[in-house]
C-alpha positions as CSV (number, residue, x, y, z in Angstrom):
1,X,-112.0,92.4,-164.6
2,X,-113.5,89.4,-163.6
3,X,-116.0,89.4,-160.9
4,X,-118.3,86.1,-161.2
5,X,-117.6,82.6,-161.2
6,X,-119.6,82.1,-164.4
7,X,-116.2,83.8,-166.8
8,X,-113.8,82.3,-164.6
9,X,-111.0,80.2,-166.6
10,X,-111.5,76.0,-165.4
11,X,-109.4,73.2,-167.0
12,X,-111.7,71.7,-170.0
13,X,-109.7,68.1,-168.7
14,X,-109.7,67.5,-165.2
15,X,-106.4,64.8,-165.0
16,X,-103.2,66.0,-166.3
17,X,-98.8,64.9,-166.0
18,X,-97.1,67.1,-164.2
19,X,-93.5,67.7,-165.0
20,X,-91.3,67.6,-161.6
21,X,-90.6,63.9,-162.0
22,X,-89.0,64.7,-165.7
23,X,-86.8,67.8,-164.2
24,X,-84.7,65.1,-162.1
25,X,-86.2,66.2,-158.9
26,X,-85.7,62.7,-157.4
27,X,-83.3,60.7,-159.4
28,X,-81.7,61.3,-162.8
29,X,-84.6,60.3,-165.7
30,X,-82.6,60.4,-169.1
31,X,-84.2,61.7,-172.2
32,X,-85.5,58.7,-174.1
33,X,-87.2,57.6,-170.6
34,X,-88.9,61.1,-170.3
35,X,-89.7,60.8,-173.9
36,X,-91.4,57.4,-173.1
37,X,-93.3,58.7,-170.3
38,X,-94.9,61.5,-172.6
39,X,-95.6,59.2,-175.1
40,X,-97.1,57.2,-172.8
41,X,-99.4,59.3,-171.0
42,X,-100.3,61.0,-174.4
43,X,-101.6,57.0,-175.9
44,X,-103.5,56.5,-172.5
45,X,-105.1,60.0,-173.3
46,X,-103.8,62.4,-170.9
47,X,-104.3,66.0,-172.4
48,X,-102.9,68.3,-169.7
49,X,-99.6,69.5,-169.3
50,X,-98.0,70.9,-166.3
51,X,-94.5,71.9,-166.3
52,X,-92.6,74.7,-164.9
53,X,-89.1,77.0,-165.4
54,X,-87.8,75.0,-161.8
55,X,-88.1,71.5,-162.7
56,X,-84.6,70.9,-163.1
57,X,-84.3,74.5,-164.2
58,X,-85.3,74.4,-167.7
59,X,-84.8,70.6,-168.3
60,X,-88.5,69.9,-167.9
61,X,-89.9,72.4,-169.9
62,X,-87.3,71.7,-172.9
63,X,-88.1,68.2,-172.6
64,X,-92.5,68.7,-172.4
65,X,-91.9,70.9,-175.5
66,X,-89.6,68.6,-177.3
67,X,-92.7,66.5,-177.3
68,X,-95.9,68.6,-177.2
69,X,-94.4,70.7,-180.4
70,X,-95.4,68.3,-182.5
71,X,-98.7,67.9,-181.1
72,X,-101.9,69.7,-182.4
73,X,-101.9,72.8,-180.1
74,X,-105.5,73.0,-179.5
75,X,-105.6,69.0,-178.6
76,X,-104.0,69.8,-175.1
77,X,-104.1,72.0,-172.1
78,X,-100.4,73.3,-171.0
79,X,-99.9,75.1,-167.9
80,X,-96.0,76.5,-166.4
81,X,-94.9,78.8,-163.7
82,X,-93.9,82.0,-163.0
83,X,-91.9,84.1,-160.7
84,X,-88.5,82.1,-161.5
85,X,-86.0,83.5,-164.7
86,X,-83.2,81.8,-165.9
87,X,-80.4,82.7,-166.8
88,X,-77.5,80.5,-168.3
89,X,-73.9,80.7,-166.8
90,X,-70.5,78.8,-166.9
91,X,-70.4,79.0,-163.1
92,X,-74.4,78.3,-162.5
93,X,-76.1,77.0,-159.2
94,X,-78.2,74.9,-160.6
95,X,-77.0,72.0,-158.8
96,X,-77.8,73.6,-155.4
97,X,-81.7,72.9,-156.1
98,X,-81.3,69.9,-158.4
99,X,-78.2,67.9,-158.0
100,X,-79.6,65.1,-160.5
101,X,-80.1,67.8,-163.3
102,X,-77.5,69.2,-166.5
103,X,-79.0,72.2,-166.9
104,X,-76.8,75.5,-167.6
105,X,-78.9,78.1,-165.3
106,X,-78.8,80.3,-162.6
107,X,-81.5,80.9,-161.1
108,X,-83.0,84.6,-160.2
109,X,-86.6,85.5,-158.4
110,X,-88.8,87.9,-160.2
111,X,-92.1,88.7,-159.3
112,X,-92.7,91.9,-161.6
113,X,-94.7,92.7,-164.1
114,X,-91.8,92.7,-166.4
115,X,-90.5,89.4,-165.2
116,X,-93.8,87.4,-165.5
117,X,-94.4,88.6,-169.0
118,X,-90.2,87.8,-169.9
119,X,-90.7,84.2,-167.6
120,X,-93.7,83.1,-169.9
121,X,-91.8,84.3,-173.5
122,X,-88.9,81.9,-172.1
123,X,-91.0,78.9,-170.9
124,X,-92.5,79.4,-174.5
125,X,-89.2,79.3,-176.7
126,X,-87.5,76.5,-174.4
127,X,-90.6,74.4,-175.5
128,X,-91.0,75.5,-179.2
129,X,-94.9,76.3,-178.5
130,X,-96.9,79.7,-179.1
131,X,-99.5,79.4,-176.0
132,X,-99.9,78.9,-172.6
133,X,-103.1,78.3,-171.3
134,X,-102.2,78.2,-167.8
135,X,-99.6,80.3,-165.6
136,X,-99.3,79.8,-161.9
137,X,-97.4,82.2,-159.8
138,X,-94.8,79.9,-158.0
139,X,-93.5,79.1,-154.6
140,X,-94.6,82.7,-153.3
141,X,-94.9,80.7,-150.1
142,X,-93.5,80.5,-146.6
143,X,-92.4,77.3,-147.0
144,X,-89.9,78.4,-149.2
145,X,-86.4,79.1,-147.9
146,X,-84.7,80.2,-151.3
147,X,-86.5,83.6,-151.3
148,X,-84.6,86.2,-151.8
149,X,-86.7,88.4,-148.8
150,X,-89.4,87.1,-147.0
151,X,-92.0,85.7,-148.6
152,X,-94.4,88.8,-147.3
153,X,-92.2,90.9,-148.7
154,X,-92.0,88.8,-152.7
155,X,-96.0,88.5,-152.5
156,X,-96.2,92.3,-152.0
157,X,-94.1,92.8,-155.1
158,X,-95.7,90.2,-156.7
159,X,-99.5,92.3,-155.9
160,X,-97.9,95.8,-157.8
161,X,-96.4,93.7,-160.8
162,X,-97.0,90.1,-161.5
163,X,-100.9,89.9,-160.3
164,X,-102.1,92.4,-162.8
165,X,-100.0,92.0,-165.2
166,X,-101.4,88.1,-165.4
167,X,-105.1,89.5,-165.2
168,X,-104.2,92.5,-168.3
169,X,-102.5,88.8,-170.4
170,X,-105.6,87.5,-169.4
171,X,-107.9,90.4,-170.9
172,X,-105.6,90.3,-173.7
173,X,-105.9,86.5,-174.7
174,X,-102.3,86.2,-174.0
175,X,-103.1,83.1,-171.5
176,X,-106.6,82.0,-170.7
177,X,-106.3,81.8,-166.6
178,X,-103.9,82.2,-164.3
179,X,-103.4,81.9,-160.2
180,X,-100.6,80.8,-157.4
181,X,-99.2,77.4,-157.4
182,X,-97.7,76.9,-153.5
183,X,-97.5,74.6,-151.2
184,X,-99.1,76.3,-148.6
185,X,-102.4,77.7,-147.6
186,X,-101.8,80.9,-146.3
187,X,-100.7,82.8,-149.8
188,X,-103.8,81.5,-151.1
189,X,-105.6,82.9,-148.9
190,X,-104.0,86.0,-148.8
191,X,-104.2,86.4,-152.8
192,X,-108.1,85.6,-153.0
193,X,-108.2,89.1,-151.7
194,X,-106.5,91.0,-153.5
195,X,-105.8,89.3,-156.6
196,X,-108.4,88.5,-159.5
197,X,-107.6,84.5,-159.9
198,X,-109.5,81.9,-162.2
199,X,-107.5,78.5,-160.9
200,X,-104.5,78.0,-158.5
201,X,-102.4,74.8,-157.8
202,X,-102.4,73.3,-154.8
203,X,-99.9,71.2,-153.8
204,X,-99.1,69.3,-150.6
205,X,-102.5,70.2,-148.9
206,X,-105.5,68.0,-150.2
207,X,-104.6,64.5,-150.0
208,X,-105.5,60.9,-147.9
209,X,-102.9,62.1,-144.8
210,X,-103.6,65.7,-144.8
211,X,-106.1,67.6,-146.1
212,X,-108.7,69.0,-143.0
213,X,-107.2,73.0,-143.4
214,X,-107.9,73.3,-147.3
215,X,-111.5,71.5,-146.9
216,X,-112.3,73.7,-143.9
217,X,-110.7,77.2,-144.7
218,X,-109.2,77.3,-148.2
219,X,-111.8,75.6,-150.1
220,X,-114.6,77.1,-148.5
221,X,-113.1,81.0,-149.3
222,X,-111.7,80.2,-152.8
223,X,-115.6,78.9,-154.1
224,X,-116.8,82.6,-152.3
225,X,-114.9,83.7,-155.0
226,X,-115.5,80.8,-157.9
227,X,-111.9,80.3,-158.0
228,X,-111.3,76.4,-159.0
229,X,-108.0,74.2,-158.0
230,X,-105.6,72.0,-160.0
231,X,-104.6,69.6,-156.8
232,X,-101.2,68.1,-156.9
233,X,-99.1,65.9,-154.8
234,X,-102.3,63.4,-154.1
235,X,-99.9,60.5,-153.6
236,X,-97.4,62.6,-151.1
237,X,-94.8,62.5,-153.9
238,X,-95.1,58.8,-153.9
239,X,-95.7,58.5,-150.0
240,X,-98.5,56.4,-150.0
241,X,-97.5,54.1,-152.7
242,X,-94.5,53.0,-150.5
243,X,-91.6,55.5,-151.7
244,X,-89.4,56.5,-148.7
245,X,-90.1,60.1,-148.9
246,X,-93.0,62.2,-147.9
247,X,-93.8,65.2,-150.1
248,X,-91.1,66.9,-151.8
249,X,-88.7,65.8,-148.7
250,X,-85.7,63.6,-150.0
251,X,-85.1,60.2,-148.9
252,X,-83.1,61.0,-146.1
253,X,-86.3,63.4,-144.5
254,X,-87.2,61.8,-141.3
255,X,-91.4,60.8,-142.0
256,X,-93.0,61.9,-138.9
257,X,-94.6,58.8,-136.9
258,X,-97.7,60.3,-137.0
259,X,-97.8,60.7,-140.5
260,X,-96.1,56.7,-141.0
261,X,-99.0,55.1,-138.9
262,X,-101.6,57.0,-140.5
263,X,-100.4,55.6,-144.3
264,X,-100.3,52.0,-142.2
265,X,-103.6,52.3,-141.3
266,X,-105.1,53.6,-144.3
267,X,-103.7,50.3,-146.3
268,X,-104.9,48.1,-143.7
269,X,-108.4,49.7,-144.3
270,X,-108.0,49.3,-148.1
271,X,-107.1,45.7,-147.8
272,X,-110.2,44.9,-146.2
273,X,-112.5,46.1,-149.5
274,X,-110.0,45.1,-152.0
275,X,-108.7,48.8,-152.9
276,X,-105.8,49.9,-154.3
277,X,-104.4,52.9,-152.1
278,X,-103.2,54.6,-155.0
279,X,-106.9,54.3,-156.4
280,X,-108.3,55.5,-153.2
281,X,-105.7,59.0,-153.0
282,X,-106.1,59.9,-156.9
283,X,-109.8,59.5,-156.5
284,X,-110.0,61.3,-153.1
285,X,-108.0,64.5,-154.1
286,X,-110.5,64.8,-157.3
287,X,-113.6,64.7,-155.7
288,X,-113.8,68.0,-154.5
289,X,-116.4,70.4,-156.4
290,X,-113.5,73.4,-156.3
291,X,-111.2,70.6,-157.7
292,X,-111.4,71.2,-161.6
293,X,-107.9,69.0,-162.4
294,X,-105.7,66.6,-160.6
295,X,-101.9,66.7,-162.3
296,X,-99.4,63.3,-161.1
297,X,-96.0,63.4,-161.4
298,X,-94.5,60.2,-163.0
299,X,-91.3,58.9,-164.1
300,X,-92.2,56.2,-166.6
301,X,-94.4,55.5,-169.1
302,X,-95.9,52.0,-166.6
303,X,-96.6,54.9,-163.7
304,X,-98.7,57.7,-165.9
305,X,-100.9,54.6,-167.3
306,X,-101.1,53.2,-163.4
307,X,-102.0,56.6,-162.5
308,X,-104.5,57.6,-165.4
309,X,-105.9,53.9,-165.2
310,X,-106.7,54.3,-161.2
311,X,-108.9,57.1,-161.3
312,X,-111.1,55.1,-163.5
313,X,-111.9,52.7,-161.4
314,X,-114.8,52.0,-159.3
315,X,-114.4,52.1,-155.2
316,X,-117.2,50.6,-152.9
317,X,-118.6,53.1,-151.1
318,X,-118.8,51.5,-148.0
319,X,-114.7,52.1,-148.3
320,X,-115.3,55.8,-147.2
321,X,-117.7,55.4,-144.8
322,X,-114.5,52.8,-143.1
323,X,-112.3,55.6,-143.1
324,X,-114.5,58.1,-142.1
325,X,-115.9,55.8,-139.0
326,X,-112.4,55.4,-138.2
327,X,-111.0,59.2,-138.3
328,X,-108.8,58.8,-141.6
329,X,-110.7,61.3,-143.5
330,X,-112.7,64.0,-142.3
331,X,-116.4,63.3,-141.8
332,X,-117.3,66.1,-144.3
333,X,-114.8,65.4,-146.9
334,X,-116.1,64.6,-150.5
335,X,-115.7,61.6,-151.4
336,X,-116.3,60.2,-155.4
337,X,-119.9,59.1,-156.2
């Protein structure tokens, strides 16, 4: 078992593509365009990969590992999901989660030991690779309204059979960490005591508009334990580059007011030191000491090298101190050096 910070499993890169963008979540992406994007972010020298089974139920995965099989395996980090089989059927329900997506599957929850160690052999024959060196327990969250029971209920089963049966792979050198990958702060929470984690993914809950809860509660319990975070969703799935959407909400999600006026002002305080806002978010969700990666989801090759390009640049420091003076970031928040 692991018990210290010091063995615990961290991301040798710290910015990685994430793979939602390239299951269809948002609009159809053909394959030579997801084939571009990859190629892409691979030139710009992105070496972290995060896909999962849900991403268009299989399409993302088949479409990472059409590309990464080539690659040498030891030049890249990979990381994919579990909790989520699939199972291909004439009469599937795949277009019930992703109506942009051709994939053949049904999709079925399982938590268990047995399903976690049969979800990782899948993710690695639909992508044509021998390792993962990342698995993240998925959408065991309240937030999520397709569980089959209540999520209490799935992270209970998921304590007796997919939580030790990740730590024994671990032991093993079957994967080299593992943790949850939710949207939400309370599994996380939850798992840091009773589960033996190296790195989760946090999505949704450290970026520019919201981030107070994980800096005061979930950060400050999850270094207690040395357990690092990838961070996703730094841009609000696009929200403060302009899309129409906020999160994982589709276009037709009503944005909150609240949420609206605080992107307006954050761009009005950017334009006054010449920053980019998507600079300013990247760079903001990586600063963190318990952040060890950040993953973007993109759906071209000209966004991965915006993305990858933006945390490179320098930012005035006198930008944070604005937004801290004016109650857009939390007065303790890191902030990059």
């Amino acid at each position: 078992m692991q018990t210290d910070s010091v063995s615990r499993y961290r991301p040798p890169v710290d910015f990685g593509l994430g793979g939602v963008a390239l299951g269809n979540e948002f609009a159809i992406v053909d394959d030579r365009m997801a084939h571009g994007t990859l190629e892409a972010a691979w030139e710009a020298g992105v070496r972290y990969y995060d896909t999962s089974p849900w991403y268009g139920l299989g399409l993302s995965e088949r479409r990472f590992g059409a590309f990464l099989h080539a690659k040498p395996r030891d030049d890249y980090v990979l990381s994919s999901k579990v909790g989520k089989l699939l199972k291909a059927s004439p009469g599937n329900n795949a277009h019930e989660y992703f109506p942009f997506t051709p994939s053949p599957n049904n999709l079925i929850y399982d938590y268990t030991a047995d399903g976690v160690r049969r979800s990782i052999e899948d993710s690695l024959q639909r992508m044509g690779v021998d390792a993962l060196d990342m698995v993240f327990v998925h959408d065991l969250s309240p937030d999520n309204v397709t569980l089959p029971t209540p999520w209490e209920e799935q992270f209970g089963i998921a304590c007796n059979g997919a939580f030790p049966a990740l730590t024994r792979m671990r032991e093993e050198g079957i994967i080299k960490g593992w943790g949850l990958g939710v949207n939400s702060p309370e599994p996380i929470l939850k798992a840091l005591q009773v589960a033996d984690m190296d790195v989760c993914l946090l999505a949704r809950q450290y970026s520019l508009i919201d981030h107070a809860y994980a800096l005061h509660h979930v950060f400050p319990a999850a270094r207690e334990k040395g357990v690092s975070f990838v961070v996703g969703t730094a841009l609000n799935a696009g929200f403060l580059t302009g899309r129409p959407r906020y999160n994982y909400g589709k276009d037709s999600y009503i944005i909150p007011r609240a949420v609206l006026e605080k992107r307006d002002a954050l761009h009005e305080a950017a334009s006054l030191y010449g920053v980019d806002l998507r600079t300013a978010a990247l760079q903001f969700s990586a600063a963190p000491d318990v952040a060890s990666a950040l993953i973007v989801g993109a759906a071209s090759g000209d966004q991965i090298a915006a993305d990858y390009t933006a945390v490179q640049k320098p930012i005035p420091t006198d930008f944070w101190t604005e937004l801290k003076a004016r109650g857009l970031i939390e007065a303790d928040a890191p902030t990059p050096a």
